[in-house]
C-alpha positions as CSV (number, residue, x, y, z in Angstrom):
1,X,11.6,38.8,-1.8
2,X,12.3,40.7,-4.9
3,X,12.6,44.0,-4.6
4,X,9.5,46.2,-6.8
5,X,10.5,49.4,-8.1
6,X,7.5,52.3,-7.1
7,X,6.1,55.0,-9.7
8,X,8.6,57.1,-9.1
9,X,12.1,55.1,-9.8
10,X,10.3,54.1,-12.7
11,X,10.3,57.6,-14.4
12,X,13.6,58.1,-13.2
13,X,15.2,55.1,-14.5
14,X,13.2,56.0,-18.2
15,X,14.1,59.8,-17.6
16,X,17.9,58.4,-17.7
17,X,17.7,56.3,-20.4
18,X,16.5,59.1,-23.0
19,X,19.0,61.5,-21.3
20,X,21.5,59.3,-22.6
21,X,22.8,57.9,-18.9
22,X,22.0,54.5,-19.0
23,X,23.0,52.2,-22.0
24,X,20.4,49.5,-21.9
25,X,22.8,47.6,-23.9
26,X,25.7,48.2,-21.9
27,X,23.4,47.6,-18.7
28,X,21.8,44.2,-20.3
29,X,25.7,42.8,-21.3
30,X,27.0,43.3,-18.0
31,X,23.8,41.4,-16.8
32,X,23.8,38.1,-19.1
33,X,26.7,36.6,-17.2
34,X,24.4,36.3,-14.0
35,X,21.0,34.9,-15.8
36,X,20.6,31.7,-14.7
37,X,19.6,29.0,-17.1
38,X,15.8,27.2,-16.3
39,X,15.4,23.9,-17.7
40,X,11.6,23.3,-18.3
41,X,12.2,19.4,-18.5
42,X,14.3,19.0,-15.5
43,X,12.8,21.7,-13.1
44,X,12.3,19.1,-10.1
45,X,15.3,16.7,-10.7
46,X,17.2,18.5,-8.1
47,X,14.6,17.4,-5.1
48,X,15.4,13.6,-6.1
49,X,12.1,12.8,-5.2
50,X,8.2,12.5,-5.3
51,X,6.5,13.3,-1.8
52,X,4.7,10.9,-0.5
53,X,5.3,8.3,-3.0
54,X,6.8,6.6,-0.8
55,X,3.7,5.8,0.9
56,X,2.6,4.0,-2.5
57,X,5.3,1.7,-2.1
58,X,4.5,1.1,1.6
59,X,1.0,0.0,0.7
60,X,2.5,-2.3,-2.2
61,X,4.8,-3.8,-0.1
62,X,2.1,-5.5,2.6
63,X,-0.1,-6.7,-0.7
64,X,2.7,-7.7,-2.2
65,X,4.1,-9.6,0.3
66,X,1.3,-11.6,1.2
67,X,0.3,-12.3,-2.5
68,X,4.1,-13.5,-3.5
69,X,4.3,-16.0,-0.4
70,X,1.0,-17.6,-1.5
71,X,2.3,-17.9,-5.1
72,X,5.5,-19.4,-4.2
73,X,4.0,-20.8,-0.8
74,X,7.0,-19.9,0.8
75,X,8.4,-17.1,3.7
76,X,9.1,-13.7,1.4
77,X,10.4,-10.3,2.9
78,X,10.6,-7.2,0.8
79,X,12.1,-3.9,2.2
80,X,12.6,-0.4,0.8
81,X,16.3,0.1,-0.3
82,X,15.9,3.8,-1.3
83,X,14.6,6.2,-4.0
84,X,16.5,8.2,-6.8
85,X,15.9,10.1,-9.6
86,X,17.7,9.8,-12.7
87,X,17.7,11.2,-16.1
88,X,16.1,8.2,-18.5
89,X,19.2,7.9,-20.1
90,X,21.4,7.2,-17.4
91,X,19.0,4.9,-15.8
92,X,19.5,2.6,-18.3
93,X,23.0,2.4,-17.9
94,X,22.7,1.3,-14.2
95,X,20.7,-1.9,-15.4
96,X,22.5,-5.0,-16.0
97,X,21.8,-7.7,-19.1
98,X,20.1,-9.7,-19.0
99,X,17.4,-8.0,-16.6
100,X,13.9,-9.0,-16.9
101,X,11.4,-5.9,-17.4
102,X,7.5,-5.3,-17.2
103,X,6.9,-1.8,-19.5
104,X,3.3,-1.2,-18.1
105,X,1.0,2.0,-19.1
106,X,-0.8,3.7,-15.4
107,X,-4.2,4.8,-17.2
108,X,-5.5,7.9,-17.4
109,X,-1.8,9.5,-16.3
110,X,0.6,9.6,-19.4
111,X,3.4,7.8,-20.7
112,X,4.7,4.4,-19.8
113,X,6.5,3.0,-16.6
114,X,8.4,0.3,-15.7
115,X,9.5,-2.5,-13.6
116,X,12.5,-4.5,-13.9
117,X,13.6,-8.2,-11.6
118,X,17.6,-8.8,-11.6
119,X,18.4,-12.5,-12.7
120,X,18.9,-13.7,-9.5
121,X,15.6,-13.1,-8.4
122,X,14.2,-14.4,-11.6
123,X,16.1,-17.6,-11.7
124,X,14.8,-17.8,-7.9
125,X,11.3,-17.1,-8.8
126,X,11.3,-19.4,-11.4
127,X,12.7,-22.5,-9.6
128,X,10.3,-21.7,-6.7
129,X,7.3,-21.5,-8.9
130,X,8.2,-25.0,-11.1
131,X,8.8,-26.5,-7.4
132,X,12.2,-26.0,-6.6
133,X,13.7,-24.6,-3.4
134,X,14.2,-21.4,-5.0
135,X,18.2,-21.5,-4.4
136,X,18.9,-21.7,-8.4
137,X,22.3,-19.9,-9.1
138,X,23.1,-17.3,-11.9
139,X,24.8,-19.5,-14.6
140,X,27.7,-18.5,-16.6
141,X,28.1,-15.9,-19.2
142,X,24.7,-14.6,-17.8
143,X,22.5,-16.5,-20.7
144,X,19.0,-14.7,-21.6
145,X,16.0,-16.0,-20.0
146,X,13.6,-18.5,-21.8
147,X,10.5,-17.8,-23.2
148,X,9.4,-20.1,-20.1
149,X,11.3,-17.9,-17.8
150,X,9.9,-15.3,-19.2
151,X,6.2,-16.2,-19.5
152,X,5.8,-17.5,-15.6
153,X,7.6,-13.9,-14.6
154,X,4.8,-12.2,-16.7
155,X,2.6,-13.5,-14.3
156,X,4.9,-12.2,-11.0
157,X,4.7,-9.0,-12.9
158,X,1.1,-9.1,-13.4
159,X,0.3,-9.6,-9.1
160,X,2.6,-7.3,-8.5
161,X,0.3,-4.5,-10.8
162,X,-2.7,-6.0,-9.1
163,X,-0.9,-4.9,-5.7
164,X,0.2,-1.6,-7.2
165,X,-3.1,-0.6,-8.3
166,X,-4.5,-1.3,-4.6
167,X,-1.6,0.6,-3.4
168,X,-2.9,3.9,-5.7
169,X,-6.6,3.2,-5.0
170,X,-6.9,5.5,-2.2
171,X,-4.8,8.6,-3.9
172,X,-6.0,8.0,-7.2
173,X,-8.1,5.6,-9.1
174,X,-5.5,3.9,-11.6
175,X,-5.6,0.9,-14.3
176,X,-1.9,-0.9,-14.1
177,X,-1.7,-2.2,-17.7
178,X,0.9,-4.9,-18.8
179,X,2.4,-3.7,-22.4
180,X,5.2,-6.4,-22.5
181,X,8.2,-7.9,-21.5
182,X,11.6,-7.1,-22.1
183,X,15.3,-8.2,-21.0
184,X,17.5,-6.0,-23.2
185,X,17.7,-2.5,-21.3
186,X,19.2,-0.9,-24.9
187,X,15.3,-1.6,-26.7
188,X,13.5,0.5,-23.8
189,X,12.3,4.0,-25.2
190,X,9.2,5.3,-22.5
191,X,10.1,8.4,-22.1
192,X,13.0,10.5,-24.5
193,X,16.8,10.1,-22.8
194,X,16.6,13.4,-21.3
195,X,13.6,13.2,-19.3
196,X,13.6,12.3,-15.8
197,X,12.3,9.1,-14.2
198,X,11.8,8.2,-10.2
199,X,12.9,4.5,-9.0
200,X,11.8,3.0,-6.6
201,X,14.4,-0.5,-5.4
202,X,12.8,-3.0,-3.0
203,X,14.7,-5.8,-1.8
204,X,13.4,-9.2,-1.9
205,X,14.3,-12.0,0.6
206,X,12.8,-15.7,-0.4
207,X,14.7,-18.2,2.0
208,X,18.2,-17.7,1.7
209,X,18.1,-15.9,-2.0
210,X,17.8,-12.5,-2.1
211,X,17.4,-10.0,-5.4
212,X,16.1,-6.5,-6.3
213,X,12.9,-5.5,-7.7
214,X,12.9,-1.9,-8.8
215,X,9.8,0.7,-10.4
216,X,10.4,3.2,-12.4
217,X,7.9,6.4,-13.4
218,X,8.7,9.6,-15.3
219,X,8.4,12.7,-13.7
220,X,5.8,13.6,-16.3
221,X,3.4,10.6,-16.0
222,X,2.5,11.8,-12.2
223,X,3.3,15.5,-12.4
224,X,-0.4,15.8,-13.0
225,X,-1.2,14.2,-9.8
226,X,1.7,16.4,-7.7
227,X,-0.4,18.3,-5.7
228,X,-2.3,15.0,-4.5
229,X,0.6,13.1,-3.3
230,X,2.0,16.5,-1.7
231,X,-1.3,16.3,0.9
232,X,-1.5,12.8,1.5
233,X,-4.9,13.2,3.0
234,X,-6.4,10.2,1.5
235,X,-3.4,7.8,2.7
236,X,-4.3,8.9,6.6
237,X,-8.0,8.3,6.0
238,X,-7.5,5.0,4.1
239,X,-4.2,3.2,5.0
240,X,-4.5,-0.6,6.8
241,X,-1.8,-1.1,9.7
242,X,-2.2,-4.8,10.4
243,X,0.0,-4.2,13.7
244,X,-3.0,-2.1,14.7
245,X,-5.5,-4.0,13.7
246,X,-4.5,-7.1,15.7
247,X,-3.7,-5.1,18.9
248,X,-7.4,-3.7,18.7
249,X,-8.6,-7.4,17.9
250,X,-6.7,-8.8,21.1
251,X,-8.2,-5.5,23.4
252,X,-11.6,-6.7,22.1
253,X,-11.2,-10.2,22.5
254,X,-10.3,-8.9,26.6
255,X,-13.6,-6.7,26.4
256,X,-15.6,-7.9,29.8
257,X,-19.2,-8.9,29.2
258,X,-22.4,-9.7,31.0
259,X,-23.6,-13.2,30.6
260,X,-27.2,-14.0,32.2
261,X,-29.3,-17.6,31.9
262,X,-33.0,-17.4,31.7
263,X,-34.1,-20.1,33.9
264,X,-37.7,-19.4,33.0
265,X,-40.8,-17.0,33.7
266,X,-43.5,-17.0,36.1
267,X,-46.3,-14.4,36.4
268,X,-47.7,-12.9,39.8
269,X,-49.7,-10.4,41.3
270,X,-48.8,-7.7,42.8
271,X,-50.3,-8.6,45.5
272,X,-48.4,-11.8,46.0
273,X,-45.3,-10.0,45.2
274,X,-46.4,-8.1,48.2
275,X,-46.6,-11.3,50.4
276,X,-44.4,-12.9,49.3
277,X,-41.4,-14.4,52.4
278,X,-38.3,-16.3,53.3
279,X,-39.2,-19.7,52.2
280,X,-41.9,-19.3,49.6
281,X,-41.8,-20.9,46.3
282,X,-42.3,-19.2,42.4
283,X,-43.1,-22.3,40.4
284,X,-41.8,-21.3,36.3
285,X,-42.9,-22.1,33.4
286,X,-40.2,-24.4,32.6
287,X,-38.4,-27.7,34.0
288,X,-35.2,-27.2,35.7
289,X,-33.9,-30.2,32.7
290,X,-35.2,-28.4,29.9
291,X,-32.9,-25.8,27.6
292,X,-32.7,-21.9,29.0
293,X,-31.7,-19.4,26.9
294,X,-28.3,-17.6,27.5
295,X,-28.0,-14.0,27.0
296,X,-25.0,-12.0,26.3
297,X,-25.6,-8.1,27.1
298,X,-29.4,-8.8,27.3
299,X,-29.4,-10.2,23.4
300,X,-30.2,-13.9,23.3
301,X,-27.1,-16.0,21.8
302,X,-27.3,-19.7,23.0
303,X,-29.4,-22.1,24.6
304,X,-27.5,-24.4,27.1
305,X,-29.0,-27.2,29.9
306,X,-27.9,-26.4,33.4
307,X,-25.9,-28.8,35.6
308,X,-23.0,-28.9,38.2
309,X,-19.4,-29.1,37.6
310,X,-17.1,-29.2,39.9
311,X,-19.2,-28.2,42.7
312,X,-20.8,-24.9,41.3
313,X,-23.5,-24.4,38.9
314,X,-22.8,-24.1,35.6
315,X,-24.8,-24.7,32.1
316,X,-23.7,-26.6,28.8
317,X,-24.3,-24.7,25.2
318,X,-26.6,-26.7,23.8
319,X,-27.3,-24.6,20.3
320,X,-27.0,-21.0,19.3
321,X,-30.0,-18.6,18.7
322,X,-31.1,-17.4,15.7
323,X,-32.0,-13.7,14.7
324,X,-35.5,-14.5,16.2
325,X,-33.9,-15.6,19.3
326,X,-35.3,-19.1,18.8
């Protein structure tokens, strides 16, 4: 903590510097070497990270996922490689050429984002989408795409924004907005050189192929949001873990319940209640071949027609009951 001077080192230090003492020149010279400087664009670039943004990607990945391997009706995995933070600039110069890009707006937060697919998981996208087994090799001399190539990957890029605006939903209520695609890495211009960006690279496994899918979003376009994604309330509220969902399905599926048949309804005094001994007979209402309702916990589900099988009693479902129990 910073030390605070009190009332009376105040007047003392002024006292001294009309006496002549102190030099606030002298004082302020011997000082400047020590200032440190603060840069206002890159104040957070040293933490490398967002918090919780991770999470985002979590989310993305199970949508993703299952959307992708309905597209291409085929097996895909995608993992997290890692997160970094570059300067825009320098980001660029890690992509390869030809990459193929998605430059998408995140309405309302500002500025643009982006994400990019290296060619070998375009050329294996592609091939899996016209029919192929999805093993297509990079050819020589790296050619550009196609406008083909280029239009069926407009529509991977546009699931995977469908996905990544589910994967917001419960932080923040977001519009993920398709601008265009590019492939030359030296025509992108979202943010100015010297501004910071967060990636995000996931690591796609279709069959055999493999290839890299990575996001990237300035600082700037969620430094709005910074204080929601440091809680991270909503996520805990909201968030779907399939691995719990199907362990609670199978408990349930366990549950023990009380099943009852109706074999019919007779009315009697009390009075013959009353006399009632070993032997004696209560004639009901219905014939032993006719349906009986079947109750689960009480509530009427089925009807069924009682028999044997093998040696105990037992009743076949017949039909199930509707609301009204009929």
């Amino acid at each position: 903590m910073e030390k605070i001077l009190s009332k009376a080192e105040i007047e003392a230090l002024l006292n001294a510097v009309f006496e002549g003492r102190i030099e606030p020149e002298k004082e302020l010279a011997k000082a400047e070497g020590s200032v440190a400087t603060y840069d206002l664009v890159n104040a957070d670039s040293h933490k490398g990270f967002v918090p919780n943004l991770d999470i985002i990607y979590d989310s993305f990945i199970r949508y993703n996922r299952v959307n992708l391997s309905n597209r291409l009706r085929k097996s895909v995995e995608i993992k997290k490689v890692g997160a970094r933070s570059y300067k825009f600039d320098d980001f660029l110069q890690t992509l390869p050429s030809p990459v193929c890009m998605g430059i998408f707006k995140i309405e309302p937060l500002k500025g643009a984002a982006l994400i990019s697919f290296d060619s070998t998981l375009v050329l294996s996208l592609v091939d899996s989408l016209l029919g192929g087994t999805g093993s297509a090799k990079v050819p020589l001399a790296n050619r550009m795409f196609t406008s083909i190539e280029i239009r069926l990957m407009e529509k991977i890029v546009g699931d995977a924004l469908q996905d990544l605006e589910k994967a917001w939903a419960p932080l923040y209520a977001t519009r993920m907005n398709l601008l265009r695609m590019e492939m030359n890495p030296r025509l992108l211009n979202i943010v100015p050189p010297e501004y910071q960006i967060v990636t995000m690279t996931l690591k796609i496994q279709i069959d055999d192929v493999s290839g890299n899918m990575m996001f990237a979003v300035p600082f700037m376009t969620i430094d709005p949001i910074r204080d929601k994604l440091k809680t991270g309330m909503q996520f805990d509220l909201m968030a779907i873990d399939p691995q719990w969902s199907f362990r609670l399905s199978s408990e349930i599926l366990e549950a023990p319940m009380e099943t009852t048949v109706e074999m019919g309804n007779a009315s009697i005094t009390l009075r013959e209640l009353l006399d009632l001994a070993p032997g004696d007979t209560i004639m009901l209402d219905k014939a032993c071949s006719s349906e009986m309702v079947v109750k689960v916990e009480g509530i009427p589900k089925y009807f069924g027609i009682p028999g044997i099988k093998h040696g105990n009693k037992a009743i076949q479902i017949s039909k199930i009951c509707d609301k009204r129990g009929q």
